[in-house]
C-alpha positions in Angstrom: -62.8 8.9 0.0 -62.7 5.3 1.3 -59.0 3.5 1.5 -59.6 1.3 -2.1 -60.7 4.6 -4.0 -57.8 6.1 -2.6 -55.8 3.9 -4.1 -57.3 3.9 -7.4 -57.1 7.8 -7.7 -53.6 7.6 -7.1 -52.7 5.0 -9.4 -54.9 7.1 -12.0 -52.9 10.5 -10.9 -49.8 8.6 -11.8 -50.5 7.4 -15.3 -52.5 10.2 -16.5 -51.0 13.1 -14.7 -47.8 12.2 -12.8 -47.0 15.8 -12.2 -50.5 15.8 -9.8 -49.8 12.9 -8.3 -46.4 14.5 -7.5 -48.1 16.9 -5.6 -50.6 14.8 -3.9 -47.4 13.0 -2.4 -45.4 16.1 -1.5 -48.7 17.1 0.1 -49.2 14.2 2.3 -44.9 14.1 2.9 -45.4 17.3 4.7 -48.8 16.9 6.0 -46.8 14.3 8.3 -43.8 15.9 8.7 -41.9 12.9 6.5 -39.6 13.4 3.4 -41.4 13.3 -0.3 -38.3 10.5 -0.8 -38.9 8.4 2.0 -42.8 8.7 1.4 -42.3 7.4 -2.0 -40.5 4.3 -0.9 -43.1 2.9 0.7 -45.4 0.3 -0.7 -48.4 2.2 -2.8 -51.0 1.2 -0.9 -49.6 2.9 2.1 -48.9 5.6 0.0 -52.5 6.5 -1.3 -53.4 6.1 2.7 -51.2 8.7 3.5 -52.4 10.8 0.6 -55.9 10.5 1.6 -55.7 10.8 5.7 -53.5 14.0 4.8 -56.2 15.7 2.6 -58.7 14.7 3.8 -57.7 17.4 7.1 -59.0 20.5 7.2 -55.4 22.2 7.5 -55.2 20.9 3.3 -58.1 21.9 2.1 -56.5 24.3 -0.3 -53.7 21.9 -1.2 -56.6 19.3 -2.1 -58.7 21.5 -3.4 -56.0 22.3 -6.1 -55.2 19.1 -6.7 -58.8 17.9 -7.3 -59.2 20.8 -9.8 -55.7 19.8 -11.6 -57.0 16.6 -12.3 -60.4 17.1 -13.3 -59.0 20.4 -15.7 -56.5 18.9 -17.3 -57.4 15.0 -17.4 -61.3 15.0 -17.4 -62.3 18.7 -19.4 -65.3 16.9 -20.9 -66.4 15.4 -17.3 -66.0 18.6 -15.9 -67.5 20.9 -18.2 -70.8 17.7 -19.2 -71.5 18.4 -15.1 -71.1 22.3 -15.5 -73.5 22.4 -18.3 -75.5 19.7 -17.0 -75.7 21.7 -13.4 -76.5 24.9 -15.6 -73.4 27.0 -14.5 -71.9 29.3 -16.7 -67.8 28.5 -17.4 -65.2 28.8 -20.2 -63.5 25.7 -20.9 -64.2 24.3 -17.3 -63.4 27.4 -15.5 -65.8 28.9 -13.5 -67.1 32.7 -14.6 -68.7 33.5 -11.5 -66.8 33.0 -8.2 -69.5 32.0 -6.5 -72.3 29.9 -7.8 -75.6 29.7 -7.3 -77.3 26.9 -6.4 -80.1 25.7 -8.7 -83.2 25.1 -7.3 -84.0 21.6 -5.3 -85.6 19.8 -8.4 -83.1 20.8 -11.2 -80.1 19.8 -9.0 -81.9 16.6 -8.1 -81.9 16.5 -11.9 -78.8 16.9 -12.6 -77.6 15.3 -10.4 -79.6 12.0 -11.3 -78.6 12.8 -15.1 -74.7 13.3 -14.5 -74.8 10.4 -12.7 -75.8 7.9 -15.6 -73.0 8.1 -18.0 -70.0 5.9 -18.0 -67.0 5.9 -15.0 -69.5 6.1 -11.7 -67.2 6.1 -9.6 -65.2 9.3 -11.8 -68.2 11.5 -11.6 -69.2 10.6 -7.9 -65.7 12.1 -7.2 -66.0 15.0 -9.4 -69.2 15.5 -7.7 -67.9 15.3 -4.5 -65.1 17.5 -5.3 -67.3 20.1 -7.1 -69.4 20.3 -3.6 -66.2 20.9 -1.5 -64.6 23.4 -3.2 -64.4 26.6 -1.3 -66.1 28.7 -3.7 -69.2 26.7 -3.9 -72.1 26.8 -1.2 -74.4 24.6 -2.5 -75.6 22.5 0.8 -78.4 20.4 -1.2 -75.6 18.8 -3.7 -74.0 17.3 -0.1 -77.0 15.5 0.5 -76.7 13.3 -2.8 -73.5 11.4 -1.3 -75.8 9.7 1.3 -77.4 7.8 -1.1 
């Protein structure tokens, strides 16, 4: 996630689910050893930089992971669950029914993929995307290869 849509997450997470963005903060406040309070004093640009060096490490995968599905469950259901049905994976009410995934074939990701990608918010469903791909219980390589573009 680049510094500006950093930002912009953040400032999303705080109006439309402040108890997220909460934990977003608490996550990077101990990702760098600081206190939540003085972490949330700073300026909020610094803060979403902060937030975003600290998940982006491989030590917070899980505490990113969570708050990626947070967000996308409880502030974008009908994002979530357009790519789940769109991607052909089974779910109730965004959450997964298999564990594990598997990957559809090259040329109905590709479709997918190029479908999901033309409705409104871009930059919203290039996120979901990317957090859909990174989650630990999804092995789908050829959906990685989309970011590139």
């Amino acid at each position: 996630m680049a510094p500006e849509e950093a930002q912009t997450f953040l400032e999303e997470l705080r109006a439309e689910a402040p108890g997220t963005a909460a934990l977003a903060l608490n996550a990077a406040a101990a990702a760098f050893k600081l206190r939540p309070q003085f972490l949330k004093k700073q300026p909020k640009p610094r803060q979403a930089e902060w937030m975003r060096k600290a998940l982006a490490r491989s030590i917070a995968a899980p505490a990113a992971e969570e708050i990626l599905a947070s967000y996308f469950l409880e502030n974008h259901l009908d994002l979530l669950t357009e790519w789940l049905d769109t991607a052909g994976v089974k779910h109730e009410d965004g959450t997964l029914i298999d564990e594990d995934p598997a990957c559809p074939a090259k040329t109905k990701l590709k479709q997918a993929v190029t479908k999901f990608r033309k409705g409104e918010n871009p930059e919203r469903r290039n996120l979901l995307l990317k957090a859909f791909a990174s989650q630990s219980a999804i092995d789908w390589p050829d959906l990685d290869a989309y970011f590139d573009e």
